[in-house]
KOLDREN-811373 format. One line per 4 residues: their letters; for each residue x, y, z of C-alpha. Coordinates in steps of 0.1 Angstrom, whole numbers, plus 2048, in hexadecimal, padded with zeros to 3 digits. Each point is the difference from the previous one (the first is absolute). Example, Ala and Ser with C-alpha at 12.3 -4.5 7.8 and 13.67 -1.06 7.14 Angstrom:
<atoms>
as	87B,7D3,84E  80E,822,7F9
</atoms>
This chain:
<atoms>
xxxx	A3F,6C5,9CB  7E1,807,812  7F5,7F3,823  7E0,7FE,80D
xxxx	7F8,804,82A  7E8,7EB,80B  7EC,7F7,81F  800,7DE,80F
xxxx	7E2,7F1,801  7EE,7F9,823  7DD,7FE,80F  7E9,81C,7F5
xxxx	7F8,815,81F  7DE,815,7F8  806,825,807  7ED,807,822
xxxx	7E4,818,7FA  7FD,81D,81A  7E6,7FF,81E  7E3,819,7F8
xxxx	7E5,80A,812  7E2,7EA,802  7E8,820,800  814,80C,7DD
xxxx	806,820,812  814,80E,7DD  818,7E4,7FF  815,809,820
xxxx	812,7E2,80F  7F0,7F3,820  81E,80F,813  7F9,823,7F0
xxxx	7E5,809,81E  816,7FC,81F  81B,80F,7EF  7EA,81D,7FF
xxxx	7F3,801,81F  825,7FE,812  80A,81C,7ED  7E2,813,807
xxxx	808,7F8,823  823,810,805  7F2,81E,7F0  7EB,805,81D
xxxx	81B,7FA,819  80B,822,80F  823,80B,7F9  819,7F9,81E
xxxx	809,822,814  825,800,7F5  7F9,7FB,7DE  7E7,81C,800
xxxx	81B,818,814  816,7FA,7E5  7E9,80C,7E6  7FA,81C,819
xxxx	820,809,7FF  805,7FD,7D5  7E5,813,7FC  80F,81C,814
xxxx	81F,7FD,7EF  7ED,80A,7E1  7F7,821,80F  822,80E,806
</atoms>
């Protein structure tokens, strides 16, 4: 005996093609820039004094 699945049948919905660039900057999705630049952005922030310290403090931990 054999059985077959199969998939009802309902509307066709079209697969939604991604949003690119208008410019065709390579291809990158339009959300692709200011993804960029927010990460770009917490790279520049300064780290926060206790979180430095405790480098600080495994660095010298190293030593001994």
């Amino acid at each position: 005996m054999e059985y077959a699945l199969s998939q009802p049948t309902g509307p066709k919905i079209p697969k939604k093609k991604p949003d690119f660039n208008p410019d065709g900057k390579g291809g990158e999705p339009g959300w692709a820039d200011g993804l960029r630049q927010l990460y770009n952005s917490v790279l520049q922030e300064p780290l926060p004094d206790s979180f430095d310290d405790l480098l600080k403090k495994l660095d010298k931990g190293k030593d001994d």
